[in-house]
N, C-alpha and C positions, 0 to 999 in steps of 0.2 A: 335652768335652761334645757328644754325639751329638744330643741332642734341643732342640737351638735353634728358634725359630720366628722371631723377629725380628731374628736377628743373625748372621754368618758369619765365622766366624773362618780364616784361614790364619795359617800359620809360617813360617818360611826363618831358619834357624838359630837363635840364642837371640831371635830378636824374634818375637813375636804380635801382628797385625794383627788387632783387633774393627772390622768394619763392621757398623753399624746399618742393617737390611733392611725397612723397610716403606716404600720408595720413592713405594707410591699416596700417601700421606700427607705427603711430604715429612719421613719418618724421625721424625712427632711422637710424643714419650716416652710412651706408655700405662704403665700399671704395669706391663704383662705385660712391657716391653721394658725398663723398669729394674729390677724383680725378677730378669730374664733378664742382665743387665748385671754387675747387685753381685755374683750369684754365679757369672758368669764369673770376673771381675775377682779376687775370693777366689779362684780356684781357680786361676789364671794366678803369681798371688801365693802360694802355696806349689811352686808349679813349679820344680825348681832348675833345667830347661832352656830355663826365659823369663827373660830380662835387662832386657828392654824391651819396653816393649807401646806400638803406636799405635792411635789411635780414630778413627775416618772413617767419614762419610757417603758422598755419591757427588758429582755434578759438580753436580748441582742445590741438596742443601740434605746440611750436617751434622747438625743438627734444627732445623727452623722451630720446635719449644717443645712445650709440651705439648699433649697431647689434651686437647681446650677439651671434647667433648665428654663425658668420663668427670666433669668438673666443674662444667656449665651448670647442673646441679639440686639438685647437692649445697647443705647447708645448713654455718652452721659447725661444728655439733655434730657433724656427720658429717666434715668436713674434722678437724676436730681430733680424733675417733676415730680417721680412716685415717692419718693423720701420716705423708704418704706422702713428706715429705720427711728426713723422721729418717735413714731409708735410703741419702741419698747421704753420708751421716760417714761408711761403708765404702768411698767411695772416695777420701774424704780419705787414710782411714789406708793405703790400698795403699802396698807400701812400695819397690815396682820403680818406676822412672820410667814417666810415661805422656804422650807426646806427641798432641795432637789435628793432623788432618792436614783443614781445613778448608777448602770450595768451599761457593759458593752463599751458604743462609741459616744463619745461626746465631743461631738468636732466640729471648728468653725462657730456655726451658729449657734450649735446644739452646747460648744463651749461657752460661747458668751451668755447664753439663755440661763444655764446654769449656774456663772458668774454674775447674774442680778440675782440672782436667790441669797437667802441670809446663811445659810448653814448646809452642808452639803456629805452625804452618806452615800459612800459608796461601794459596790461590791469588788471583788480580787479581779476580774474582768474588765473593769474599766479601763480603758484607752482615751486621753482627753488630749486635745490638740485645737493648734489654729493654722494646718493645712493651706489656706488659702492660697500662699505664695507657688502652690504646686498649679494651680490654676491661671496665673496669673495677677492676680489681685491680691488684696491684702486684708486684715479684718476690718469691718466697716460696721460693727452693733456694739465698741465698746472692747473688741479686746487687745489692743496695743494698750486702752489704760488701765482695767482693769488687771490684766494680766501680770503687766508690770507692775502695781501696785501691791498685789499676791503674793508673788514670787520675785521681786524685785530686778531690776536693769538687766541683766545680764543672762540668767535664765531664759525670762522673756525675748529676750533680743534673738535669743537663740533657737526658741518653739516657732517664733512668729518670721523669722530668715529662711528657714531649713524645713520647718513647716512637724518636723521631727514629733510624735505624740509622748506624750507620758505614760507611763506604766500607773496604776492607781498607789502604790507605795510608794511612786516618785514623786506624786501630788500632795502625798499626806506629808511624805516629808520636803517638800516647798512651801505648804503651808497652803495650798490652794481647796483643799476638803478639809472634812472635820475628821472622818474613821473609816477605814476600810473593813469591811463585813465578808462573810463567804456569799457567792452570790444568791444560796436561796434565803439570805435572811435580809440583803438589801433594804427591799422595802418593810417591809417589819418592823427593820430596825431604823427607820425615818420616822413610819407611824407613833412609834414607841416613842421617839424625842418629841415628835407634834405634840402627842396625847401630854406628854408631862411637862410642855410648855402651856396646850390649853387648858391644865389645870392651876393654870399662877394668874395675877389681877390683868385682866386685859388692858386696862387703861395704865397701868406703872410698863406690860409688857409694849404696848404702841410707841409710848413715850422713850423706851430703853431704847428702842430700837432706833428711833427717829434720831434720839443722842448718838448711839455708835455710827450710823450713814453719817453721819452731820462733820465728824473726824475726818473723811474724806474730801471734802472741798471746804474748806476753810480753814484757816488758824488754830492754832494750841490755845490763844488767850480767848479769840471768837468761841472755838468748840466749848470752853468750859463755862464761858457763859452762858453757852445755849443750855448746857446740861444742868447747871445749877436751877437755871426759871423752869427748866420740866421737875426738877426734883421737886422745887418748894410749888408748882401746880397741883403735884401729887395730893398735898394736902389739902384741895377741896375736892375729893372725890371720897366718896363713902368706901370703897375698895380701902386706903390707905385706913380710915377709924379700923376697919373689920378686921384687917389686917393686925394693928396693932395693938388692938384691944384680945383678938384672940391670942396672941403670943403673949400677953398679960396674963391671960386667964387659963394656960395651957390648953386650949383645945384649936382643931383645924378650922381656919376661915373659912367662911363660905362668899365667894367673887360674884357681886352683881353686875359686875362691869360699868360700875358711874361713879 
């Protein structure tokens, strides 16, 4: 996609880098930059030469939340005409892994934006929060469940009341990120997990992943059903022979992704 305005995308082999560009702003989501988002993200997601995709801000802010200003006048009948949140379920359902590569602010929107991604890195700088109640409002893309889901009842009750941010050490140990980094290796070190997830079977990595979301809205006995029928899938995909034949024969598979 040639005609980006608020985002830049690089590659370096199967992984895609989306950085969010409107830096004066501290990267805050307007519609134009999540409109600009979903339908990268779709398009990234039919790519058969993207495996992984990371999402980053810059050193200052991942996204400090939404543009307060596209919403200071709106009424609710008009919030609930534009249901501008309907729009991030397409990034639920993306079906490549998405790692967020996170410095600075991550708050409100820029939190929940982050909390749809699968795995999350991020530098000694990070500040994550869901501020909103300082505004008036409350979160509205997802973070009363995810958050509490994270970090569990009480925590949550407590960022999402008081609006209060976390320290990035306070995250890692609530369990809401995966590793905190010094910040000039941040991104690097997202790449660095993309690259050595895009080098595992695409289709066992879609399907893993499609298993572990699936634990979140359904059953203990539902979920293992679901994961059992993707397990025994696996076995009509040539990935799984290549697989198993090279660990027979000691040498590295090589992944077609079929």
């Amino acid at each position: 996609m040639s005609d980006l305005k608020n985002l830049l995308l690089h590659r370096n082999g199967f992984v895609a880098t989306i950085q969010l560009n409107r830096p004066q702003v501290l990267n805050a989501l307007n519609m134009e930059l999540m409109d600009e988002l979903i339908a990268l993200f779709d398009s990234l997601d039919k790519d058969a030469s993207v495996r992984c995709i990371v999402l980053t801000g810059n050193e200052k802010a991942f996204a400090a939340g939404a543009d307060i200003k596209e919403m200071a006048n709106a009424t609710a009948v008009e919030m609930l005409a534009r249901d501008q949140f309907s729009k991030w379920d397409r990034i639920r359902k993306v079906k490549k892994p998405i790692i967020a590569a996170v410095s600075g602010f991550a708050l409100g929107g820029g939190c929940e934006l982050m909390m749809h991604c699968d795995i999350v890195i991020a530098s000694d700088t990070a500040k994550i929060g869901q501020p909103e109640i300082n505004i008036g409002v409350m979160p509205g893309a997802g973070g009363t469940q995810r958050m509490t889901r994270a970090v569990g009842k009480v925590l949550a009750m407590e960022l999402v009341l008081t609006g209060r941010f976390l320290t990035a050490e306070e995250a890692l140990q609530a369990g809401l990120i995966n590793k905190v980094v010094p910040v000039e290796f941040y991104l690097e070190e997202a790449q660095k997990l993309a690259k050595e997830i895009s080098n595992r079977p695409p289709v066992a990595v879609r399907l893993a992943k499609e298993a572990v979301l699936k634990s979140f809205d359904t059953t203990m006995e539902i979920g293992l059903e679901f994961e059992r029928k993707n397990f025994y899938l696996l076995f009509s995909s040539e990935d799984m022979r290549e697989g198993m034949a090279a660990f027979i024969e000691k040498r590295k598979p090589e992944w077609k992704g079929k």
